[in-house]
VEXMI-326800 format. One record per atom (N, C-alpha, C, O): residue in one letter; x, y negated, z. Coordinates in steps of 0.1 Angstrom, whole numbers, plus 2048, in hexadecimal, padded with zeros to 3 digits. Example, Ala and Ser with C-alpha at 12.3 -4.5 7.8 and 13.67 -1.06 7.14 Angstrom:
BEGIN
A88483984E A87B82D84E A88482184E A88E821855 S880816847 S88980B847 S88180084F S8867F5850 
END
This chain:
BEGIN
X3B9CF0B65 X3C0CF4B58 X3C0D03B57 X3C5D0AB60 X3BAD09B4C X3BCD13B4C X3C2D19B43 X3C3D13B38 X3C9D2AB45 X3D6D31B45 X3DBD2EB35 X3E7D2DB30 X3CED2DB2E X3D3D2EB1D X3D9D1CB1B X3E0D19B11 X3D5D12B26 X3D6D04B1F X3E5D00B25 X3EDCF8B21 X3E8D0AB32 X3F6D0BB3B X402D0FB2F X40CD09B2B X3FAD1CB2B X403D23B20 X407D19B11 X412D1AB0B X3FFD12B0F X402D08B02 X407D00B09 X410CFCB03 X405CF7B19 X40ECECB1B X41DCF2B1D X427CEAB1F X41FD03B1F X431D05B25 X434D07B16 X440D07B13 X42DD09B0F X42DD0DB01 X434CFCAF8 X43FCFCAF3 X42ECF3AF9 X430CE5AF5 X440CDDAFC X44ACD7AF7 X43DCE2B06 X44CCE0B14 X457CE5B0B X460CDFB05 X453CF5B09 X45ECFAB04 X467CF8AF6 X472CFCAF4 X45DCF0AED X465CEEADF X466CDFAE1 X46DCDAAD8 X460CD7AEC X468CC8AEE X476CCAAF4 X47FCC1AF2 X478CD2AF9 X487CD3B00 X48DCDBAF5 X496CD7AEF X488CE6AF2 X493CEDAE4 X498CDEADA X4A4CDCAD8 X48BCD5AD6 X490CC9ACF X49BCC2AD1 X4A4CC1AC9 X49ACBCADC X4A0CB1AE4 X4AECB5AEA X4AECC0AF0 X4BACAFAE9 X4C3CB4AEB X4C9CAAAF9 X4D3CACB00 X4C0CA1AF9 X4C2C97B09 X4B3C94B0C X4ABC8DB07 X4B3C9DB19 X4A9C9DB23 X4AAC96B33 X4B1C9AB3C X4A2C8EB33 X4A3C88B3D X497C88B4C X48CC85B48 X496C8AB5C X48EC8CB5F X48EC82B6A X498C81B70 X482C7BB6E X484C70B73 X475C73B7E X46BC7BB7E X478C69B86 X46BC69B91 X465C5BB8F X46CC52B94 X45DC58B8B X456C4AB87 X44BC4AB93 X445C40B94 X448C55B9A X43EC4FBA8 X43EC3EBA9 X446C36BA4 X436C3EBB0 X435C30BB2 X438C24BB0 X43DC1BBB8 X436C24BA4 X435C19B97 X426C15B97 X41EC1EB95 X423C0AB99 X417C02B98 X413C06B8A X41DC0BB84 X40BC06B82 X401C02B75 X40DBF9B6B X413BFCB60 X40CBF0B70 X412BE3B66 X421BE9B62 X428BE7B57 X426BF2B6F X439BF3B6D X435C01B63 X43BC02B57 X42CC0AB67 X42BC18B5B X42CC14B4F X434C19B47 X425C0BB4C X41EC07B43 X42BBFCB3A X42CBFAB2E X434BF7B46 X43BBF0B3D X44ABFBB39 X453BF7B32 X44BC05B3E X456C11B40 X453C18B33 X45CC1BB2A X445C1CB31 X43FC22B28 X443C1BB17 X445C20B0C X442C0FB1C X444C08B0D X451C02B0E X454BFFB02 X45AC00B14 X469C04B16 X470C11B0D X478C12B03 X469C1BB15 X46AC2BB07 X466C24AFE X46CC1AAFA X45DC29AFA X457C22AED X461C19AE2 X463C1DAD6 X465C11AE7 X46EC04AE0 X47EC12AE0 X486C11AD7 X480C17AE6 X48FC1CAEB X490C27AE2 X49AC29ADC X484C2DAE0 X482C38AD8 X484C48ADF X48AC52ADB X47DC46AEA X480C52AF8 X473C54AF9 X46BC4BAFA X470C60AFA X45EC66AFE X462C68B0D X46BC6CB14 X454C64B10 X450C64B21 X448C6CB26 X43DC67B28 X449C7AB2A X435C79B2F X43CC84B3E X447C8BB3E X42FC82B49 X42DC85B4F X42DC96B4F X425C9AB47 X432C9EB55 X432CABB56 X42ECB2B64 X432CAEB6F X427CBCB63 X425CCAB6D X435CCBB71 X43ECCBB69 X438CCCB7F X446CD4B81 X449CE5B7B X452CE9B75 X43DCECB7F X43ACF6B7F X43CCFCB70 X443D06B6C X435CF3B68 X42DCF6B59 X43ECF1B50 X43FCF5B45 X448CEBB56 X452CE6B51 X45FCEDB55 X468CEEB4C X461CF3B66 X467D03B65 X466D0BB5D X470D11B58 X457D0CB59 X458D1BB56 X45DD17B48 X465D20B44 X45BD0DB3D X461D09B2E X471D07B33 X47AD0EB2E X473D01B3C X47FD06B3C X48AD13B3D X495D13B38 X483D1DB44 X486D2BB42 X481D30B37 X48AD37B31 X477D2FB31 X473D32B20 X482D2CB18 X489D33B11 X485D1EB1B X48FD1BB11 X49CD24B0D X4A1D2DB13 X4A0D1EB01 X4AFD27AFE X4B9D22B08 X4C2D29B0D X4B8D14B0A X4C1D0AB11 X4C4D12B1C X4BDD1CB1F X4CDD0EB24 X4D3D12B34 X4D2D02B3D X4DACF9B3C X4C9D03B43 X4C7CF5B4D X4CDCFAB59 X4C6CF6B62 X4D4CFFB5B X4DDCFFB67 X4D2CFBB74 X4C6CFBB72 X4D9CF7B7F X4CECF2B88 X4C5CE9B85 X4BDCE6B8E X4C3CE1B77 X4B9CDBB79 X4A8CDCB7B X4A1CD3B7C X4A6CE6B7C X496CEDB81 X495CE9B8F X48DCE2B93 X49CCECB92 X49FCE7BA6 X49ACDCBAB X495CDABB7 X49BCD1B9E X49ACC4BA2 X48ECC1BA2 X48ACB7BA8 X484CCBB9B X479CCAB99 X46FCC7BA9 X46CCD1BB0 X46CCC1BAB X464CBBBB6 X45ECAFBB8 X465CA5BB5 X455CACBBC X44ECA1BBE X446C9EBAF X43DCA5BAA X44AC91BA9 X440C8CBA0 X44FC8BB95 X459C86B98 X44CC90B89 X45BC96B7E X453C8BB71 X448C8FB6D X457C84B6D X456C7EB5A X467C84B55 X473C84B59 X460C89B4B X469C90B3F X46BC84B36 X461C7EB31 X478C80B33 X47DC75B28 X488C80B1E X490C89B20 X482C7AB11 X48CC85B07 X48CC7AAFF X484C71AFE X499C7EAF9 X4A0C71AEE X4A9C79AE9 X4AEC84AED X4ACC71ADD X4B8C77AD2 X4C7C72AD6 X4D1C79AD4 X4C7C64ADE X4D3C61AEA X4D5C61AEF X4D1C57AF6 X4DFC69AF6 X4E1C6CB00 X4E2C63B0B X4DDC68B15 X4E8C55B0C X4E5C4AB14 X4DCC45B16 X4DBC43B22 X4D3C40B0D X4C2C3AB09 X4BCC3DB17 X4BEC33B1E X4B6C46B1C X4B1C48B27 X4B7C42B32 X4AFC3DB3A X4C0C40B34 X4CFC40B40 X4CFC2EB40 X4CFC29B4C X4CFC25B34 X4CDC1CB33 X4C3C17B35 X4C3C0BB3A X4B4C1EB30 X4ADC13B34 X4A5C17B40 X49BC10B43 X4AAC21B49 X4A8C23B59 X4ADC18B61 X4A7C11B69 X4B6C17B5D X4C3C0DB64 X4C0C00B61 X4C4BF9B6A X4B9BF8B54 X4B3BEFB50 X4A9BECB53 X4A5BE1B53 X4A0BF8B5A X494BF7B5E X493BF0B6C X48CBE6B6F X49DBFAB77 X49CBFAB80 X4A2BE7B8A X4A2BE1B95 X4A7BE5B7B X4A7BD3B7C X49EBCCB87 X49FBC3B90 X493BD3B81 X484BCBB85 X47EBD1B96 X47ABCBBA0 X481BDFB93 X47CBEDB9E X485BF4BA0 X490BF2B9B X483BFDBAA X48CC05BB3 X487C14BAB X48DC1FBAD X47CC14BA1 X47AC21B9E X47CC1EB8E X47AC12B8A X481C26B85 X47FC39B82 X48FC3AB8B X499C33B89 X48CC45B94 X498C4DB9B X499C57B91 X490C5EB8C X4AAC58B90 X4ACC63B87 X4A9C6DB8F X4A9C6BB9B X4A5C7CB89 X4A4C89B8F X4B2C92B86 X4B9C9AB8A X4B2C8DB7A X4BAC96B76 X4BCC9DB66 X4B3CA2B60 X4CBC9CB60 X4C7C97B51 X4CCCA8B47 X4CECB2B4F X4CDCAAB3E X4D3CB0B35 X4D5CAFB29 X4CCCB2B20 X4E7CA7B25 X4E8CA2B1E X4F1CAEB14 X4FCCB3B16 X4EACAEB0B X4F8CB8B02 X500CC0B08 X50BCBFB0B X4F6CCEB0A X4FBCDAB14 X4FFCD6B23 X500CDFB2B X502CC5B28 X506CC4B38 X4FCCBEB3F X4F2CB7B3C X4FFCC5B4B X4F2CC3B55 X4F5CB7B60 X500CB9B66 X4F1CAEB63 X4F4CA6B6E X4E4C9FB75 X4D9C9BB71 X4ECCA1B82 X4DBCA6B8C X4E0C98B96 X4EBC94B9A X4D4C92B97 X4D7C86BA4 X4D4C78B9D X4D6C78B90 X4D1C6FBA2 X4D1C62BA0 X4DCC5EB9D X4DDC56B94 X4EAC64BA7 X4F5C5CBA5 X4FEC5CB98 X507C55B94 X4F9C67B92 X4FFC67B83 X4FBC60B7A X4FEC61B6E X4F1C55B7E X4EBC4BB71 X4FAC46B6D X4FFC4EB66 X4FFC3FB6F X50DC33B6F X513C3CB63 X512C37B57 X519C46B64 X520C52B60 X515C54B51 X519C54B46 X50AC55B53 X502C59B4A X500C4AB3D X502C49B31 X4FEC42B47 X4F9C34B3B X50CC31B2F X50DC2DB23 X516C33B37 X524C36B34 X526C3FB29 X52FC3DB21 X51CC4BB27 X520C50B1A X51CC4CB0A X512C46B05 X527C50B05 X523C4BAF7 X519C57AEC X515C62AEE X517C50AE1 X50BC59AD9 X519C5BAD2 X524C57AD2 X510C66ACB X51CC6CABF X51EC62AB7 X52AC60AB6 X516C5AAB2 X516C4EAAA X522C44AAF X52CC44AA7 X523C40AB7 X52CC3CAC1 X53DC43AC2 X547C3DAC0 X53BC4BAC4 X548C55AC1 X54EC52AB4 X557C49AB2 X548C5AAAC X548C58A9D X554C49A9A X560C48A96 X54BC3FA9D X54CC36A95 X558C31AA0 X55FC29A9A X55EC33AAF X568C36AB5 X577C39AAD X582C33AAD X573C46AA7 X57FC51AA2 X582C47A99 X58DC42A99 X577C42A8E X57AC3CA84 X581C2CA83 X585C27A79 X581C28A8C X585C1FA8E X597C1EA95 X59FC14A94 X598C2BA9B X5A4C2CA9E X5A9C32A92 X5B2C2BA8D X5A8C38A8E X5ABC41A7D X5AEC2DA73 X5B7C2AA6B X5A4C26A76 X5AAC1DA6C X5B3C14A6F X5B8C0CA67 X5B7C13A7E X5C4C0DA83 X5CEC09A7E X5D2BFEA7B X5D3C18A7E X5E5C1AA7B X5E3C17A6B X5ECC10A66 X5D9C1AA62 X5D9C16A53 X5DCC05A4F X5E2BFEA47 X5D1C02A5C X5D1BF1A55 X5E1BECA57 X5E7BE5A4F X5E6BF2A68 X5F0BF0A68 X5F9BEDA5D X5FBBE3A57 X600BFBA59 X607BFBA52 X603BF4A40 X60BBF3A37 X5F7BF1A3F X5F6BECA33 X5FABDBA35 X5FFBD3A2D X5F7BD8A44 X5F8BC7A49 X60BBC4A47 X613BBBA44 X60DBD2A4C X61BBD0A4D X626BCAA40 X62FBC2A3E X61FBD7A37 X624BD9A2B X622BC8A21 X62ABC2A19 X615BC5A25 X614BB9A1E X61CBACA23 X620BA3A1C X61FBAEA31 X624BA4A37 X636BA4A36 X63DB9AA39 X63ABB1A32 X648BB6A2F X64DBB1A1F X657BADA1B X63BBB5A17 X643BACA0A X649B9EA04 X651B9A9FD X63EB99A0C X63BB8BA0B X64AB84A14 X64EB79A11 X654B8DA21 X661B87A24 X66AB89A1E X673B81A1F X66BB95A14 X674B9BA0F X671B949FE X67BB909FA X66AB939F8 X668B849F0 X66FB769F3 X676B6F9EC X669B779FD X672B69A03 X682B66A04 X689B5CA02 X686B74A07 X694B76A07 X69CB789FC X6A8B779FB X693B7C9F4 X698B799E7 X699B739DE X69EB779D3 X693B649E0 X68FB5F9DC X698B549E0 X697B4A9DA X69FB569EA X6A6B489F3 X6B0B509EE X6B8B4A9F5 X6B6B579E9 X6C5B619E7 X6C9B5E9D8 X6D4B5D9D3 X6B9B5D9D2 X6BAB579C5 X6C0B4C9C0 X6C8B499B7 X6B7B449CA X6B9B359C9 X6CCB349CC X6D2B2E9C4 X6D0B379D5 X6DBB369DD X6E9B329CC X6F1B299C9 X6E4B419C6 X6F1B429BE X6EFB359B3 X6F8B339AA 
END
């Protein structure tokens, strides 16, 4: 590979991570053909890009970037696939869905919306978070609570106090 085709792949590195606001880095070594191949179209369906990365050529986009990856350059060793997705869980899920079948993709290490978490052992923690979408529709649902409440209430207050008036009527 030479220096000008290095320079367009740290170049490409660099504006897929400026994009991507959940990055994910995994070690997929030794995965047979059939498991790549079925992981590959897993992304695909999930809506998560996959591809295989230079450690080297993916440091250095990392230090190009605006982002701050905290220790995760570190992790950089051995054999690295880059997963980028618009959800923050998506990756985290279908590792852990994957790994049903196989013992591999081992996490190396993620960054989700400015936070850094390094290690395998943070999948659990990672598949656990919610998307903004998720949130959202969280707040909004507690926000319509106390309304229905008090409208259930109110309806259910008229309908006794009718009644009582109605037997008070009768009475005289």
């Amino acid at each position: 590979m030479t220096r000008e085709e290095k320079a367009t792949v740290i170049e490409d590195l660099t504006a897929q991570l400026a994009d991507n606001p959940n990055i994910y880095l995994a070690d997929i070594s030794g995965l047979n053909a059939v498991d790549t191949s079925n992981l590959r179209r897993a992304c695909f369906k999930a809506n998560i890009k996959l591809a295989v990365v230079k450690n080297t050529l993916l440091a250095k986009a990392m230090e190009a970037s605006d982002k701050e990856f905290g220790e995760l350059p570190d992790v950089l060793k051995g054999n690295t696939s880059l997963m980028l997705s618009e959800t923050g869980n998506a990756p985290a899920k279908l590792i852990k869905n994957f790994r049903k079948k196989s013992e591999k993709p081992v996490l190396k290490g993620a960054f989700i919306e400015e936070a850094v978490y390094i290690g395998d052992e943070n999948l659990d923690a990672l598949v656990n978070i919610k998307s903004k979408e998720e949130v959202i529709g969280d707040i909004i649902g507690l926000l319509q609570s106390p309304a229905k409440n008090v409208i259930s209430g109110l309806k259910s207050g008229g309908g006794k106090l009718a009644g009582i008036l109605k037997t008070l009527s009768e009475k005289e």
